[in-house]
N, C-alpha and C positions, 0 to 999 in steps of 0.2 A: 602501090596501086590505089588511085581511088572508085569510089563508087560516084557513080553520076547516073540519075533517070529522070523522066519526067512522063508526069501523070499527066492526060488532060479528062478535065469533070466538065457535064454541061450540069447547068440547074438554072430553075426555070422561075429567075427573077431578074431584074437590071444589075448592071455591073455594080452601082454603086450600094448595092443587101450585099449583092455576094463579098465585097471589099469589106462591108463596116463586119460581116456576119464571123469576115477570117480574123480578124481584128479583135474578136470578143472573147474574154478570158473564159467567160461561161460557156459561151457554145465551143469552145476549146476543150472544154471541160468535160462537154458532156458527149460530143465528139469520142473520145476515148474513154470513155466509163468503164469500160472493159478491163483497161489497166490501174484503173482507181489515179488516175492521171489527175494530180491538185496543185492551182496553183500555192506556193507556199511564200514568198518572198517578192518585191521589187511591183509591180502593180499583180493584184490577185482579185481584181476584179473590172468589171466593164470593158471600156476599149485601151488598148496601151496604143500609143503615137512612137511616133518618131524619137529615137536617142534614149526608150523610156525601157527598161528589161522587167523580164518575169522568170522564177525561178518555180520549176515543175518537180513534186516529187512523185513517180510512179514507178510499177513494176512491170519491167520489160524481161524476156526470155528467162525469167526467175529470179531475177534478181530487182532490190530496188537501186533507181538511179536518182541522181541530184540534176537536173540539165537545167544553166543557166542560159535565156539569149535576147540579146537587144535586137531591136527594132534599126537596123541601119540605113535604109532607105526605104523612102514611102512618096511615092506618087499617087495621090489620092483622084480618081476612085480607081486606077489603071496598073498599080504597083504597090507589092512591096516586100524588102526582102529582111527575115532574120537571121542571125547568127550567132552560136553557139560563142558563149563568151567564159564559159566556165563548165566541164561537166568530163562526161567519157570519152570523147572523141575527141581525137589531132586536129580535124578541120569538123565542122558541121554549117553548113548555108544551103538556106533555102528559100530561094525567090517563087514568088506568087504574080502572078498575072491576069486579068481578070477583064477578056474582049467581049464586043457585045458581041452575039449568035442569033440569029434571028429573033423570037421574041425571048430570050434569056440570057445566058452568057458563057462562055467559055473558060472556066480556070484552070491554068495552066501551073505546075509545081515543077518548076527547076530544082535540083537536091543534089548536092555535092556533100558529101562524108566520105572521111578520112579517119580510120581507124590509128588507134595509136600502137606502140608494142612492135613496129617494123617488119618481120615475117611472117609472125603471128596475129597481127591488126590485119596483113592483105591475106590470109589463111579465113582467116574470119570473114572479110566483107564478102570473099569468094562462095564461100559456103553458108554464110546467116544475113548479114548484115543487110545485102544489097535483096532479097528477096522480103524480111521480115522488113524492110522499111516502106519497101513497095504496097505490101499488104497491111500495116497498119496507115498510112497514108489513105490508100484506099478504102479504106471501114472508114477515117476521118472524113473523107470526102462524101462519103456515102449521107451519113450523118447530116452535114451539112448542107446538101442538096436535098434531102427530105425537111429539115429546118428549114430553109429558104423557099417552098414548094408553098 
């Protein structure tokens, strides 16, 4: 089984804050302060582009994790999507989208995770993974949209 959901955030600037804003290692940063979320390797600061990775050390559900992910496509200011290139999970992608909405914008988070571990990875997403991803997504977005404000 995999986990697949999607968030949508309004914040209340033009697509192309909310694009450069998802893009920024700092307000990535600061975004998830909760988990002490740092970038540690690969660009660990300003905006990362296209083909370019960032390597994240933070602590999630008690534990701390390694999650590597590049930047694999970017339509700027309307797209873009990363993926897990090294870390806890079988699959991790997750595309960003970013429409205009009246005078602000719409961001839209596509998120496909795939636990690893086979009965025990779909035991997990069933029960933690696909809830805890939804709600730290959502404090990210939160963040974000008050940065962008």
């Amino acid at each position: 089984m995999t986990v697949h959901f999607r968030l949508d955030t309004h914040l209340d600037c033009t697509p192309e804050r909310a694009f450069a804003l998802s893009l920024d290692i700092g307000a990535h940063e600061r975004s998830l302060a909760g988990t002490g979320e740092r970038a540690v390797d690969g660009v660990t600061a300003g905006t990362i582009g296209l083909g370019e990775s960032v390597t994240f050390r933070a602590r999630h559900l008690g534990v701390v994790w390694r999650l590597t992910s590049r930047i694999t496509a970017l339509e700027a200011p309307h797209r873009f999507v990363d993926e897990q290139v090294r870390g806890p999970f079988a699959l991790f992608r997750h595309e960003h989208r970013f429409e205009q909405a009246g005078t602000g914008t719409r961001m839209v988070d596509d998120v496909t995770v795939t636990a690893p571990f086979g009965p025990l990875g779909r035991l997990a997403e069933v029960l933690v993974l696909d809830r805890y991803l939804r709600r730290l997504l959502s404090t990210r977005n939160a963040a974000l949209a008050a940065e962008a404000a």
